[in-house]
C-alpha positions as CSV (number, residue, x, y, z in Angstrom):
1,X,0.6,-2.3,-7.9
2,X,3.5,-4.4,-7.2
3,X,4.3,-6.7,-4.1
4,X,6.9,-8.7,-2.8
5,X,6.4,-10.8,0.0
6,X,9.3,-13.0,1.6
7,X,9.6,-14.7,4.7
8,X,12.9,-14.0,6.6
9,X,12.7,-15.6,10.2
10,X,10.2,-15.7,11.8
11,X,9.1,-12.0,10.3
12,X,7.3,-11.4,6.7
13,X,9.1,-8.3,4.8
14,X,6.6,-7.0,2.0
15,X,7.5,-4.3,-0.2
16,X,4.8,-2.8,-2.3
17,X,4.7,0.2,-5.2
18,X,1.5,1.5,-5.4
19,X,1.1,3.5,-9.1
20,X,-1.0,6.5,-8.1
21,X,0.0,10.2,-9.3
22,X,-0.7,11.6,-6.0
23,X,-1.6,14.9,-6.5
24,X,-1.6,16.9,-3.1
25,X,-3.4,20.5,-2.9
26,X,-0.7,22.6,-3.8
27,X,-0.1,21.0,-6.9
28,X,-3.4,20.0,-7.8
29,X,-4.1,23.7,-7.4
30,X,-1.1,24.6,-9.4
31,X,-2.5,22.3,-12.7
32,X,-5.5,23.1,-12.5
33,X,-6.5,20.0,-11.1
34,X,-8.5,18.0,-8.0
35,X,-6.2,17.3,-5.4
36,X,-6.6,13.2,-5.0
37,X,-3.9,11.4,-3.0
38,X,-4.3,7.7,-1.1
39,X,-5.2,8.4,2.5
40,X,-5.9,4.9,3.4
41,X,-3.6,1.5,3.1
42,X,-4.4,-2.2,4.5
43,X,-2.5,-5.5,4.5
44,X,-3.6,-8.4,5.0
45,X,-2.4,-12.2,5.6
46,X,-5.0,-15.1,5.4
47,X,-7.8,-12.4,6.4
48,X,-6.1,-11.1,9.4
49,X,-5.1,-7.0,9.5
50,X,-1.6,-7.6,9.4
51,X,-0.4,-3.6,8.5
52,X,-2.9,-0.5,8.6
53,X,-2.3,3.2,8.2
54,X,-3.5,6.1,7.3
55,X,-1.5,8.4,5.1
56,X,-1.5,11.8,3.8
57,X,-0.2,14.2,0.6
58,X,3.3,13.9,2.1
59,X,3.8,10.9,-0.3
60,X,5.4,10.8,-3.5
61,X,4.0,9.8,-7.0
62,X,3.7,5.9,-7.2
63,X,4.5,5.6,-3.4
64,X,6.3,2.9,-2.1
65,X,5.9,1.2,1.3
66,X,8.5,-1.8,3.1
67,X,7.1,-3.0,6.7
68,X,7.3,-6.4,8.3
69,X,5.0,-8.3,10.3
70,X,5.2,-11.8,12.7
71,X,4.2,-14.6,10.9
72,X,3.2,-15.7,8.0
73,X,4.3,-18.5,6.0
74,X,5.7,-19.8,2.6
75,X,2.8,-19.5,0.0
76,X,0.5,-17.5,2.2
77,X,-1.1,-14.8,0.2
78,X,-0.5,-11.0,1.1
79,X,-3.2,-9.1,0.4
80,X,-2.5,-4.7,-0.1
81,X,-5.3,-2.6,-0.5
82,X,-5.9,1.4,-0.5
83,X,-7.9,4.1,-1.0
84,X,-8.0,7.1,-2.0
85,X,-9.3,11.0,-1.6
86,X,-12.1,10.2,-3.8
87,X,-12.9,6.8,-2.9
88,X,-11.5,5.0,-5.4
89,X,-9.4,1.5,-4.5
90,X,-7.4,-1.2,-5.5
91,X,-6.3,-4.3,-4.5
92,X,-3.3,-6.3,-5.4
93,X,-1.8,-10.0,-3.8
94,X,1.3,-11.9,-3.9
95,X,2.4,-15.3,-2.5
96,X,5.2,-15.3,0.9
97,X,8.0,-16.5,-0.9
């Protein structure tokens, strides 16, 4: 996962890749395979929900995500977490620049 966090104002712009192949049912059925796709995506700055949503297999292979939020300051860590159609996770953080 990558993330880039900067502080521009008063707002925080992250931008965050998330490498996952994000196979949706049509193509999962299509290789032969499970359908697995992340459904779930939290951010978070000093503990606080900052960005939440719940996604779906409209996304692409390695999906990537830009969204802002008030606050946040320089050296605060952004925290990105997901999940995925068969419970797996992962977590990733980088520092407000």
């Amino acid at each position: 996962m990558r993330i880039k966090a900067k502080l521009k104002g008063d707002k925080t712009e992250v931008k965050v890749m998330m490498k996952h192949p994000m196979l949706s049912y049509r193509e999962a059925k299509k290789k032969g395979k499970e359908a697995n796709f992340i459904v779930y995506v939290t951010a978070k700055n000093e503990g606080a929900v900052v960005y939440e949503v719940s996604t779906s297999q409209f996304l692409s292979k390695n999906p990537y995500m830009k969204f802002y939020f008030k606050g946040g300051k320089k050296g605060e860590e952004v925290e990105i977490t997901w999940v995925d159609l068969k419970g797996k996770s992962k977590t990733g953080k980088a520092k407000i620049k």
